[in-house]
N, C-alpha and C positions, 0 to 999 in steps of 0.2 A: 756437322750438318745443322746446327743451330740456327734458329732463325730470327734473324736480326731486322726484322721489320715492323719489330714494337718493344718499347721500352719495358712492356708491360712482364714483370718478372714470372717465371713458371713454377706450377705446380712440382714440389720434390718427388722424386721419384723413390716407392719402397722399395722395388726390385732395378738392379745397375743391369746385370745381368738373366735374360732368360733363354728359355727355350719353347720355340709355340710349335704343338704338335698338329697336325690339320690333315683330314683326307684328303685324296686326292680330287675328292667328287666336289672342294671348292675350284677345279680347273672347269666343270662343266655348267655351274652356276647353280644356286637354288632350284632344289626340285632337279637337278640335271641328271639325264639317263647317260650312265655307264655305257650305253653303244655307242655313243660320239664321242667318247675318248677325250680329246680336247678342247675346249672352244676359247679363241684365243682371246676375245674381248672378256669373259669370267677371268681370264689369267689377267688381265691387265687392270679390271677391276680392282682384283685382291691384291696385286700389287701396290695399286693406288694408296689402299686402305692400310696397309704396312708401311708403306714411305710415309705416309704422313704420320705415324705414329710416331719412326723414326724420327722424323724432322724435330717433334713437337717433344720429346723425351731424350734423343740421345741414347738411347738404351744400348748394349749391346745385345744384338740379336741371333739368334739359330733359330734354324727350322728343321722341324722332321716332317717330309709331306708320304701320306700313302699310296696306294698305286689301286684304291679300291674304281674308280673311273674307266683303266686300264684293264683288271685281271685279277678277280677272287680265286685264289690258290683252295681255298676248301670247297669251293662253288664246283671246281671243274675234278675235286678227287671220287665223285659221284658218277663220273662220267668214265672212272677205270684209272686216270690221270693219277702217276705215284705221287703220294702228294708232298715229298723231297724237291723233284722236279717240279712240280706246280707252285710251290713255294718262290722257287727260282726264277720261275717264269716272273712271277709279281712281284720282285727285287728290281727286275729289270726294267719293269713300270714305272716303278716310283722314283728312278735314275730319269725316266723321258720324262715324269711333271716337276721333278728338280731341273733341271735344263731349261725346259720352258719357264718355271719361275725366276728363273734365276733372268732370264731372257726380259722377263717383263718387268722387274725390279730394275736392270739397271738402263732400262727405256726411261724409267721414272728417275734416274741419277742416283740409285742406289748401290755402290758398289760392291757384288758378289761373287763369291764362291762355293761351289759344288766339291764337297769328299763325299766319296764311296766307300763302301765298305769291301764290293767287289770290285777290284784294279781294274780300271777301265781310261788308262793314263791318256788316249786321243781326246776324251772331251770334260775330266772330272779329274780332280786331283786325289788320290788314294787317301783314306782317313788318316790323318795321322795327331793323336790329342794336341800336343802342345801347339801343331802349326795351325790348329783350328784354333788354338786358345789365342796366338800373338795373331791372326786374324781381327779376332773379335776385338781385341786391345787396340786394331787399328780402327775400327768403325767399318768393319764391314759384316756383312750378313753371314753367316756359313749355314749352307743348305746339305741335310745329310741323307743322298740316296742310297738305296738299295736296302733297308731296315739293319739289320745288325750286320748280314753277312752269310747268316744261318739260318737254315727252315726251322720250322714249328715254334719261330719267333714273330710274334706279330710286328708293326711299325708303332705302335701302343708303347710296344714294350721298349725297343729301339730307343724311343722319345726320353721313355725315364733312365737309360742306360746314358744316352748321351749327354742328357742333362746334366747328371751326376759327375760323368767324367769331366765335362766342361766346369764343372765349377757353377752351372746356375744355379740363382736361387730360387726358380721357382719352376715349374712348366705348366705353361697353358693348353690350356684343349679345347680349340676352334671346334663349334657343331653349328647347327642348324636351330636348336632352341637353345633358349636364354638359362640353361643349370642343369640339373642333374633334377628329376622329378620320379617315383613310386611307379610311374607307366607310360606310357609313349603320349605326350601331351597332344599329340596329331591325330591319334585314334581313341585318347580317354580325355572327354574336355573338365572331369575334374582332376586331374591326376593332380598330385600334390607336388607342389615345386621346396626342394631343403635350400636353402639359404647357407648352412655348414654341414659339413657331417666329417665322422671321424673315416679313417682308412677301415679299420672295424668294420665301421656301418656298411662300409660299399661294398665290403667283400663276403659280412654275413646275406644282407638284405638282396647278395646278388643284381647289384644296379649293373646294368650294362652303360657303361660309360670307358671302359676301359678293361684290358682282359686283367684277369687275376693276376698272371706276373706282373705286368704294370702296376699292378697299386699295390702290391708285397712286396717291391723294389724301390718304392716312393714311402713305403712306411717303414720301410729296413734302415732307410737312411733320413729320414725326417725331411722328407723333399716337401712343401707343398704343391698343392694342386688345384687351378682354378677353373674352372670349366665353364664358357662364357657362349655364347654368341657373335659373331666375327660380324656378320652382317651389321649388328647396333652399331647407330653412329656414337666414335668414340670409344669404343665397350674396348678395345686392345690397350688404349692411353689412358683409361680409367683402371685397367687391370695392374698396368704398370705401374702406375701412383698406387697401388692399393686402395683405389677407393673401390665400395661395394658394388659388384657384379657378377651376375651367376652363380653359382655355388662353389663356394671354400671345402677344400679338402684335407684336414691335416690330423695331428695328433690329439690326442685325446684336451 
C-alpha cells in the first residue's frame, strides 16, 4: 500500500510491526456516550485515520478494540449480574466493534480480518497465532475480538497478550489525552503530564492507564508501551517512526 505519488522518500520506521489497543468508546466519537453504542461516521473516521497511517508506513498492523461503548461487565455486577457472565456479555461487544471496524477499514481499501477468541466461525475467523501472523506478513490488519476468551481478563490485558504472541514490537494505547499524566487532565488542569516512565512507576504510582496485569505482562517480557492520543493529527505515524509522542513506557 505504498504511495507512489511523490518521489519524496519516507520517514523509516522504528516499529515494522505493532499492535494498537483502543476502547471501544472510539466507535462513539470524542466525549461519546456508551448509550449509543455505535455511530458509524466515528467508525469511519477512525478508520480514516489508521488507513492513512497505513498507506504512509506500511507497517504491519493488529488491533485490540474494547466493548466499553457496548457493555461494562463490572458496571452491571452491582446490579446482582455474576460477573463470569457479564464478563461474557462484553466479549461479545468487542466482536460487534471489531466487525464494524473491520467494516470501515476495508471502505477505506484496507484489507481485514477478524479472529476471535470465542468460535464464532459465521462472521470471524477463530484466533489462530500463526494464521494471524502470515496475515500480517501479507499487509493486512488483524482485528482481535472478544479479549482473551476468559473473564476477569480485561481487553488491556488481551492487547499485551496478543502483542506478545504476535511477535510485535511494541503496543500502543489510543486515549483521549495526549500521555499518561499524575490526575485526570480533564478534571485537574495542572496535572503533570510524564513524557517516560518505567513499568515500575505505573504500577507503584497506580496510574490508571492500564490494569495491573497489562503492565506486569509488558514488563515480564520487555514489550514497550506508548500511550498516545489517536485524535492528533499524525500522532499513530509519528508513534510508528518513533518519534516523540505521549508518554513511553518501558524498562528501567
Amino acid at each position: 500500500m505504498q504511495d507512489t505519488s511523490t518521489n519524496t522518500p519516507k520517514a523509516p520506521n522504528k516499529y515494522n510491526r505493532v499492535l494498537l489497543k483502543m476502547g471501544g468508546e472510539f466507535l462513539t466519537g470524542e466525549g461519546g456516550d456508551s448509550r449509543y453504542g455505535i455511530d458509524p461516521r466515528a467508525a469511519q473516521h477512525l478508520a480514516r485515520m489508521v488507513a492513512e497511517s497505513i498507506r504512509e508506513t506500511n507497517v504491519e498492523l493488529a488491533i485490540v478494540i474494547g466493548g466499553g461503548n457496548m457493555w461494562r461487565g463490572r458496571d452491571m455486577v452491582q446490579y446482582g449480574m455474576e460477573p463470569a457472565q457479564a464478563d461474557y456479555v462484553g466479549m461479545l461487544g468487542t466482536v460487534m466493534n471489531a466487525l464494524t471496524l473491520q467494516d470501515a477499514l476495508e471502505r477505506e481499501g484496507v484489507i481485514t480480518r477478524v479472529q476471535t477468541a470465542i468460535e464464532m466461525r459465521a462472521v470471524a475467523e477463530p484466533y489462530i497465532r500463526r494464521r494471524a501472523m502470515d496475515h500480517l506478513e501479507d499487509q493486512k490488519v488483524v482485528i482481535f475480538g472478544a479479549g482473551t476468551g476468559n473473564p476477569f481478563f480485561s481487553t488491556d490485558t488481551a492487547g499485551a497478550l496478543r502483542a506478545m504472541e504476535i511477535g510485535a514490537q511494541v503496543l500502543f494505547k489510543a486515549t483521549y489525552v495526549d500521555g499518561i499524566y499524575d490526575a485526570d487532565p480533564k478534571k485537574v488542569p495542572d496535572a503533570k503530564k510524564y513524557d517516560r516512565l518505567t513499568y515500575l512507576d505505573v504500577l507503584n504510582m497506580r496510574l490508571s492507564v492500564m490494569d495491573s496485569t497489562a503492565i506486569s505482562l509488558c514488563m515480564d517480557n520487555k514489550l514497550p508501551l506508548v500511550v498516545f492520543r489517536l485524535s492528533e493529527e499524525g500522532a499513530l505515524t509519528k508513534a510508528i517512526r518513533g518519534e516523540p509522542v505521549g508518554t513511553y513506557v518501558g524498562p528501567e
